[in-house]
C-alpha positions as CSV (number, residue, x, y, z in Angstrom):
1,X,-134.1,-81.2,185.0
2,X,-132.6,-79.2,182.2
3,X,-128.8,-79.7,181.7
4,X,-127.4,-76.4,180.2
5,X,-124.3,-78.2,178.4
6,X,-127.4,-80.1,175.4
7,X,-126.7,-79.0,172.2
8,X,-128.5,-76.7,170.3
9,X,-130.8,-77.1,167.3
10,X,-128.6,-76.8,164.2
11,X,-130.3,-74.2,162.3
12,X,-129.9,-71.9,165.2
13,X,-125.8,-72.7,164.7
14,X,-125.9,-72.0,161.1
15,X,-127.9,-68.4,161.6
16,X,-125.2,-67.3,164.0
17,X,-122.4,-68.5,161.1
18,X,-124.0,-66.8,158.4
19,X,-124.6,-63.6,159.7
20,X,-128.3,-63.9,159.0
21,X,-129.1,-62.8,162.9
22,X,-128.2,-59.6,163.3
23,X,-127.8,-59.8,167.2
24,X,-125.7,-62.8,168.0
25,X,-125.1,-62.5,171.9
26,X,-129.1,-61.9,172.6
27,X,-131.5,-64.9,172.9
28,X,-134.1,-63.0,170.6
29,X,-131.7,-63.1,167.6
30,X,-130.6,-66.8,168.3
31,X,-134.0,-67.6,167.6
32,X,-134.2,-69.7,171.4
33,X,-137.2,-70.9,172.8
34,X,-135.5,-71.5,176.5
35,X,-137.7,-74.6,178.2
36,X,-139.2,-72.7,181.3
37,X,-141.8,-70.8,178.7
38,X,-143.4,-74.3,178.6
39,X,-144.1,-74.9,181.8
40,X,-146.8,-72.2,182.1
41,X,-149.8,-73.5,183.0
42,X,-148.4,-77.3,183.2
43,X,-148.0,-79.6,185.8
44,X,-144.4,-79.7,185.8
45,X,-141.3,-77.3,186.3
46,X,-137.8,-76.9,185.5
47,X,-134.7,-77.2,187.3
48,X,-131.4,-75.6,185.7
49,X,-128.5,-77.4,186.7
50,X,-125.8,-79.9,185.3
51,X,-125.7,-83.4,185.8
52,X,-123.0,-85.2,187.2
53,X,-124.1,-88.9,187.5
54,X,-126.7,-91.3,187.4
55,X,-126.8,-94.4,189.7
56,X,-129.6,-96.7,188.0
57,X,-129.1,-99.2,190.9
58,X,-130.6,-96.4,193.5
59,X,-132.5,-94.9,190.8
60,X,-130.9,-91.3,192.2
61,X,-129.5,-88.5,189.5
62,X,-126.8,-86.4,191.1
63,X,-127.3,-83.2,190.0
64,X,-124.3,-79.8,190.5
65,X,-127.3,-78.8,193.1
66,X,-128.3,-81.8,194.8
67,X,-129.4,-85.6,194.7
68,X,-133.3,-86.4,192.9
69,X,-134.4,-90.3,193.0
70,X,-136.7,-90.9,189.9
71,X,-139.3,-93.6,189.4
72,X,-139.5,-93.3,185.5
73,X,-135.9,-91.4,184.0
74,X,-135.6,-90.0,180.4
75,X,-131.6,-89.3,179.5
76,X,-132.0,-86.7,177.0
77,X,-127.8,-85.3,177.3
78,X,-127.8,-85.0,173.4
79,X,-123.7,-85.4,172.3
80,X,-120.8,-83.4,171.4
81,X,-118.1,-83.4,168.8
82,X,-115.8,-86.7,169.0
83,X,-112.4,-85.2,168.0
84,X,-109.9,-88.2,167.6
85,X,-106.3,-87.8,169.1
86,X,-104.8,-87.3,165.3
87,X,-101.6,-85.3,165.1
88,X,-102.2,-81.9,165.6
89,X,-106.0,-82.2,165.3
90,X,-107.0,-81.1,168.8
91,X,-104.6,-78.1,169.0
92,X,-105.9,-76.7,165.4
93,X,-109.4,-77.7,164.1
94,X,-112.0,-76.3,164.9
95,X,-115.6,-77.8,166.1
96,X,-118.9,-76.4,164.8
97,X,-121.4,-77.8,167.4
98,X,-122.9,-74.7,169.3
99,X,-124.0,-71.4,168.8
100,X,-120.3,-70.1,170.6
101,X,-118.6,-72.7,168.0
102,X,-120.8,-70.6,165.2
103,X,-119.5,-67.4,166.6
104,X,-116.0,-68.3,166.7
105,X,-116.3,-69.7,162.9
106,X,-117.5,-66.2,161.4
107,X,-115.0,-64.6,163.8
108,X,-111.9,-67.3,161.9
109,X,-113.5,-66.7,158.8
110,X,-113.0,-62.8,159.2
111,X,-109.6,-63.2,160.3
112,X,-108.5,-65.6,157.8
113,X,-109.9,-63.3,154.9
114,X,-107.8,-60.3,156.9
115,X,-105.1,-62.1,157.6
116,X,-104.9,-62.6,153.3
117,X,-105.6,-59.0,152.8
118,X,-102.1,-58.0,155.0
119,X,-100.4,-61.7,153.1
120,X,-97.9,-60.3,150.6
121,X,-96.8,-64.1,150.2
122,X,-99.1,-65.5,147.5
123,X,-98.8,-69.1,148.9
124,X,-99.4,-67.6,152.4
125,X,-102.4,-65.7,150.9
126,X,-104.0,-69.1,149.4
127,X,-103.2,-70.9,152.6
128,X,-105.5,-68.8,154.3
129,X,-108.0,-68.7,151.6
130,X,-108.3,-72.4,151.7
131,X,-110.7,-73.9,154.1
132,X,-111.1,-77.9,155.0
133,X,-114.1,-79.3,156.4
134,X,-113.6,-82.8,157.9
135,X,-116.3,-84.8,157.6
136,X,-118.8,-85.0,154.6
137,X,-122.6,-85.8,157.0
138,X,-125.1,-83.2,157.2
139,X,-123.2,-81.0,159.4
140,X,-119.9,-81.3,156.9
141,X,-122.0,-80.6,154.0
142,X,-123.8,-77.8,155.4
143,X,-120.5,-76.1,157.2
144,X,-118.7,-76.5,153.4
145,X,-122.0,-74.1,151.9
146,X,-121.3,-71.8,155.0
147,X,-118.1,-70.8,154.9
148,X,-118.3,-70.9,151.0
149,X,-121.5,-68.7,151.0
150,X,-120.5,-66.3,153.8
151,X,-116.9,-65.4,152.1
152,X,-118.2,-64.8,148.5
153,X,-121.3,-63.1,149.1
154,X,-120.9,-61.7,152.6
155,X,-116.8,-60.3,153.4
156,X,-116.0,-60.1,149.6
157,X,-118.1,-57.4,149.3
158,X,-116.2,-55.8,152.3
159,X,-112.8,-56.4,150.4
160,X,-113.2,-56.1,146.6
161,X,-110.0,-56.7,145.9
162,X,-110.0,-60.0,146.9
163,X,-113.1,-60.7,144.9
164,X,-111.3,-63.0,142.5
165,X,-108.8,-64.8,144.9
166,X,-109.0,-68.5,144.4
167,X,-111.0,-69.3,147.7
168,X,-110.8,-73.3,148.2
169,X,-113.3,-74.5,150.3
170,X,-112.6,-78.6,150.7
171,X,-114.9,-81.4,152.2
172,X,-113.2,-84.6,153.2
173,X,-115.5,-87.6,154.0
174,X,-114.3,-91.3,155.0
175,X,-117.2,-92.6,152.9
176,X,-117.7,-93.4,149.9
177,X,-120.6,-90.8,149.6
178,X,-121.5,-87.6,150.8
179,X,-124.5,-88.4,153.4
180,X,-124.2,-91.5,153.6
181,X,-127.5,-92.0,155.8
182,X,-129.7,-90.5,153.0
183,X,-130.6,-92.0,149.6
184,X,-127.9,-92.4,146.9
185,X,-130.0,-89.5,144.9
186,X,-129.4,-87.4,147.1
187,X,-126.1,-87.6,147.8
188,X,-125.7,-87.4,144.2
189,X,-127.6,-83.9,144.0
190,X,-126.0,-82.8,146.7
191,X,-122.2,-83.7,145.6
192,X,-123.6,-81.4,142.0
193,X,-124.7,-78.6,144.0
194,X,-121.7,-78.3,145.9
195,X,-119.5,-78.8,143.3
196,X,-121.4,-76.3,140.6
197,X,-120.5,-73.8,143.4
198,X,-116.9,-74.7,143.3
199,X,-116.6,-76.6,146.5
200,X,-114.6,-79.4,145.8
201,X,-115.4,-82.8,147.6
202,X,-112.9,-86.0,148.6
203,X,-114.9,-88.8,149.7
204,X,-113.5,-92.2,150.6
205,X,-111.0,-90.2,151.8
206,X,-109.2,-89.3,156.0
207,X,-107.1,-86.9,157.5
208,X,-104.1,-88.4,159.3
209,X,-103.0,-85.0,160.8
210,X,-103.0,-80.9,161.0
211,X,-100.2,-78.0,161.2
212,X,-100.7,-74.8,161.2
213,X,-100.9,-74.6,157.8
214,X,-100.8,-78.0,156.1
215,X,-104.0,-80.7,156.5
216,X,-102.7,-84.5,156.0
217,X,-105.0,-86.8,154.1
218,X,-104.8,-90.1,153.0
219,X,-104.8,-89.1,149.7
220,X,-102.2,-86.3,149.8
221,X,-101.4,-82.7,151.8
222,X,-104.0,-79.3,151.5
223,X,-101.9,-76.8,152.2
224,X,-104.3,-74.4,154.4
225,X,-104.6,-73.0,158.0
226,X,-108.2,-74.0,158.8
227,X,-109.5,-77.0,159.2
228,X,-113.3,-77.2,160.7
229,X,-114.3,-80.3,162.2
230,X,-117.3,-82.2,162.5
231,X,-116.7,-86.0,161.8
232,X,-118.7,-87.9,164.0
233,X,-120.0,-87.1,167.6
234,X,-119.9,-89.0,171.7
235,X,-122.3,-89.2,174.2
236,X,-121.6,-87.3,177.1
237,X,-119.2,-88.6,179.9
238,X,-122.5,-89.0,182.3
239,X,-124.0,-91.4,179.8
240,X,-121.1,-92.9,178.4
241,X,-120.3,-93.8,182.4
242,X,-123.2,-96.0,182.8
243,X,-122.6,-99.5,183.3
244,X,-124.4,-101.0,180.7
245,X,-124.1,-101.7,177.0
246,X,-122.5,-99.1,174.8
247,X,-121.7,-98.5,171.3
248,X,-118.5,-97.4,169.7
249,X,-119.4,-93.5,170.3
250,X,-120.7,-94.4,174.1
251,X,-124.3,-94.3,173.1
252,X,-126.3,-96.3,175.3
253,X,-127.8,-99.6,173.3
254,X,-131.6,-99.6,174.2
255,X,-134.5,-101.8,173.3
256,X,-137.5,-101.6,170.8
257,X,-139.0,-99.8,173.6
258,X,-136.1,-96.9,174.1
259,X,-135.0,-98.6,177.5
260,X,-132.2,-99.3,178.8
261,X,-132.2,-103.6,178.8
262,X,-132.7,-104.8,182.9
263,X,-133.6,-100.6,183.5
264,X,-137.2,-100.8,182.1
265,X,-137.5,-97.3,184.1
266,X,-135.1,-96.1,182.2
267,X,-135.6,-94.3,178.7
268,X,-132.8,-92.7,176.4
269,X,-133.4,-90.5,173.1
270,X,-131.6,-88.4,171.0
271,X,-127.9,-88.8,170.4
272,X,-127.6,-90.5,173.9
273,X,-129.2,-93.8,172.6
274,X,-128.0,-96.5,169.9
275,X,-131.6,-97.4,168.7
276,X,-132.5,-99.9,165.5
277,X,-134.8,-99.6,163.0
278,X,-137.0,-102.7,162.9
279,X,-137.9,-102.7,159.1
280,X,-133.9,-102.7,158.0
281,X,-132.2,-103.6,161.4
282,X,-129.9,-100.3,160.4
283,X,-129.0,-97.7,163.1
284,X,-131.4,-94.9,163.5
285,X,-129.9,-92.0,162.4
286,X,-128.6,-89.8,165.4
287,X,-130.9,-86.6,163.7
288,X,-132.8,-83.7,164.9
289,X,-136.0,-85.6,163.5
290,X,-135.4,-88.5,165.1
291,X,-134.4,-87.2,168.2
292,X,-138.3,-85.0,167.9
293,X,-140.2,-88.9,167.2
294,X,-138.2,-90.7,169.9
295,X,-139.5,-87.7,172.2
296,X,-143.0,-88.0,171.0
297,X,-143.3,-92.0,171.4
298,X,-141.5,-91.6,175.0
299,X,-144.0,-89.2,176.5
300,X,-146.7,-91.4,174.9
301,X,-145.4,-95.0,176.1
302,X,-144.9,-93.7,179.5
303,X,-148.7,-92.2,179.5
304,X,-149.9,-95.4,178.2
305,X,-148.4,-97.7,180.9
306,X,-149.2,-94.7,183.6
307,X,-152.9,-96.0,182.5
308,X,-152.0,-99.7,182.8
309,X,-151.5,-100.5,179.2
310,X,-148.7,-101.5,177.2
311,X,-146.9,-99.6,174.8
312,X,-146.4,-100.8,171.1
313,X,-142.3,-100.7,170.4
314,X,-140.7,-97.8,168.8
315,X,-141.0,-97.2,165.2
316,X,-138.8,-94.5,163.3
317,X,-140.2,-93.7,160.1
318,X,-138.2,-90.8,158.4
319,X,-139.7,-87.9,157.2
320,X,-137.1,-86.8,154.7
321,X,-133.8,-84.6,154.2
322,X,-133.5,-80.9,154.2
323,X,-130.4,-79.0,153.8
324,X,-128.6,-75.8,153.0
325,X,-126.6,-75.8,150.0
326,X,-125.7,-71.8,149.8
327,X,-127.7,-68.7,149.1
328,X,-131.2,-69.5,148.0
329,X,-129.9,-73.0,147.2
330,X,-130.9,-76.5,149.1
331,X,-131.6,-80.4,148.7
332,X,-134.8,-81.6,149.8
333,X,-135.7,-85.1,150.0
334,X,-139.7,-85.8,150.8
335,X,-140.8,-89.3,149.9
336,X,-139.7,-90.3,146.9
337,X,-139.3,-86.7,145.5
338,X,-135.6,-85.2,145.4
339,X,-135.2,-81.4,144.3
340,X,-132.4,-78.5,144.4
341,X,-132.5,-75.0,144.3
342,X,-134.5,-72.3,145.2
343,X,-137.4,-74.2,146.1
344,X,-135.4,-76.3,148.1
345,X,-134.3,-73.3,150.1
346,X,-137.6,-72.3,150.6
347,X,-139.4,-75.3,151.8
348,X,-135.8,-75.8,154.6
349,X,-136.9,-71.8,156.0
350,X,-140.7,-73.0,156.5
351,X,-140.1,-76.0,157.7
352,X,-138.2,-74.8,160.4
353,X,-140.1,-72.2,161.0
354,X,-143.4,-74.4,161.8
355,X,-140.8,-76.3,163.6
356,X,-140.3,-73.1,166.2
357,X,-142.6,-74.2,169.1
358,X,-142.8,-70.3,170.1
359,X,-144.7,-67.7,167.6
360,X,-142.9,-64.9,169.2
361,X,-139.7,-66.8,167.7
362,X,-141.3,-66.8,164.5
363,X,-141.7,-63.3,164.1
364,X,-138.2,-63.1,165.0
365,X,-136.8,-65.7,162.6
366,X,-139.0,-64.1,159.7
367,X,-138.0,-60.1,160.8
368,X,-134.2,-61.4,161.1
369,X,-134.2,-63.3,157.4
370,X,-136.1,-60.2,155.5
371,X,-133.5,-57.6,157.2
372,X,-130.4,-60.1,156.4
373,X,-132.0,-60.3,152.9
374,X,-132.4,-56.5,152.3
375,X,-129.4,-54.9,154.6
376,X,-126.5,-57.9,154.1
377,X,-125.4,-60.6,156.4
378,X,-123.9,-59.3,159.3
379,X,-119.8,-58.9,159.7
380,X,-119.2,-57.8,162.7
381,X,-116.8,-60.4,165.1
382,X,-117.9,-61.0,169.6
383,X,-114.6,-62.3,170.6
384,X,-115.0,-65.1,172.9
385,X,-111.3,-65.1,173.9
386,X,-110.8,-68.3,171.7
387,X,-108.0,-67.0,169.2
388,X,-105.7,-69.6,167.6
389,X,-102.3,-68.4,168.0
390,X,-101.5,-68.9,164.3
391,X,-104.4,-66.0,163.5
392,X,-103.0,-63.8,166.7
393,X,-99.7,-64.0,164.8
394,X,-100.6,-62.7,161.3
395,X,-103.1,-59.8,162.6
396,X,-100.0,-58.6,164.7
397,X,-98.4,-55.8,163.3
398,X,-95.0,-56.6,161.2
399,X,-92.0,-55.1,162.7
């Protein structure tokens, strides 16, 4: 059973940001493999529809199309942005979670670079040339090099005579680092990286509130009318309903086994479960590789005991750090081995694209990067209907 409200993988969600797919409402250029190609020739098949609750003591899912008992259960429901109730913060930022939340971030980032183009107001004009990202993990750092990398070598060239505005693109983390779940190194080359492209970075640092053009930190006001947001994430209402032991975000606290404790039918992965790593007793990382191992083991432990035997606990062993840093520019962290740049950009694109379960979708991702490299990223805005009235206000005509 397939619930259509998962997230998405996030290299899909940066593509669609960047303008590096050229086709942004088809499923070809999103670069989705959609779970009903796998079950071709397998013994299993897929049922499209939303969940709405889970009774463990009946061991029944309620589905939006009808009710399913279960003998063995994997929750899978992924997360979605946790967006605190902070002064103005729910009426202005903006999430960056899903391919529509990618969308409407190239759309804002058109607008706000228009909306500067008709600013006679120099203040006004930086305002809207100054873009916060709140929250300095993967998906913080990451957003930062988007927007930074899509303005200056993407709309620029559409409006050379903004060219040499002072663009401000600001990450704020409550942390004393940037990534905190990776290796001091690397948050250290990252931080560099960032910062040699003129991104500045605020760590140890909150917002306490938004306006519509003012961001509130604990360390002072950034006066600026976007504000992106992707500090932290929640299990979905279905999980977080569950009467059973939760963690701060509503993840589900599971065993060495992925179960839930007294539910040894039950198994939760992904962002939906509050798993430890044995060797350091730490948190595993809510990440799309752990997610993939937690997968992996599952679909092995319940074969192994489908054959009578037990299954050896759950081990997550991490396989690294890879991330975007810009235009041909990225942080790679394999072993012990940290590097930037180029090569670091390179080894992100074929990883992912080995990553691609479908070959068809590998064609596409390698056609769509050569034509974004030789035509330019693509500009053009899909309104989804989503406009913040401050934008709606400045692309009005003056009367």
């Amino acid at each position: 059973m397939y619930d259509s409200r998962q997230k998405y993988e996030r290299q899909c969600v940066n593509e669609c940001a960047t303008g590096s797919v050229n086709y942004p409402g088809d499923r070809e250029g999103l670069h989705l493999s959609p779970i009903r190609d796998f079950q071709k020739g397998r013994r299993f098949h897929v049922l499209h529809a939303e969940v709405e609750s889970i009774d463990l003591d009946r061991k029944e899912v309620r589905m939006s199309t009808d009710s399913y008992p279960y003998d063995i259960l994997l929750i899978a429901l992924g997360s979605h942005t946790a967006v605190p109730d902070l002064p103005g913060l729910r009426e202005h930022a903006l999430p960056f979670h899903t391919p529509a939340d990618a969308l409407q971030l190239r759309n804002h980032l058109i607008d706000a670079v228009e909306a500067a183009h008709h600013a006679t107001d120099p203040v006004e004009r930086q305002e809207w040339l100054t873009f916060v990202v709140g929250g300095a993990g993967d998906t913080g750092v990451e957003l930062a090099a988007i927007i930074h990398d899509y303005i200056t070598t993407g709309l620029f060239s559409e409006y050379p005579w903004l060219a040499n505005a002072p663009i401000r693109v600001v990450v704020v983390g409550r942390a004393e680092r940037i990534l905190p779940m990776s290796e001091p190194n690397t948050s250290h080359l990252v931080q560099r990286e960032l910062e040699k492209e003129g991104i500045e970075v605020l760590t140890g640092r909150s917002i306490k509130g938004v306006t519509e053009t003012e961001v509130e930190t604990s360390a002072g006001v950034i006066p600026a009318r976007t504000l992106f947001w992707s500090a932290g994430i929640t299990a979905p209402d279905v999980v977080g309903q569950l009467p059973v032991r939760h963690e701060r975000n509503d993840a589900v606290i599971v065993d060495d086994h992925l179960r839930i404790p007294r539910h040894p039918e039950v198994y939760v992965i992904g962002d939906s479960a509050w798993a430890y790593a044995p060797a350091t007793s730490a948190p595993v990382p809510a990440t799309a590789q752990s997610a993939r191992q937690q997968g992996y083991y599952v679909g092995k432990a319940i074969a192994t005991e489908c054959a009578g035997r037990p299954a050896q606990p759950y081990r997550y062993t991490t396989l690294g750090h890879l991330a975007l840093l810009g235009r041909h520019t990225g942080v790679a962290e394999v072993g012990p081995i940290a590097f930037t740049g180029l090569g670091a950009w390179v080894f992100w694109h074929l990883v992912y694209l080995q990553r691609n379960p479908s070959w068809a979708q590998r064609i596409h991702m390698v056609v769509d990067w050569l034509l974004s490299g030789i035509l330019g990223r693509e500009i053009g805005q899909l309104r989804l209907g989503t406009v913040l009235p401050q934008r709606r206000r400045a692309l009005e005509p003056k009367t």
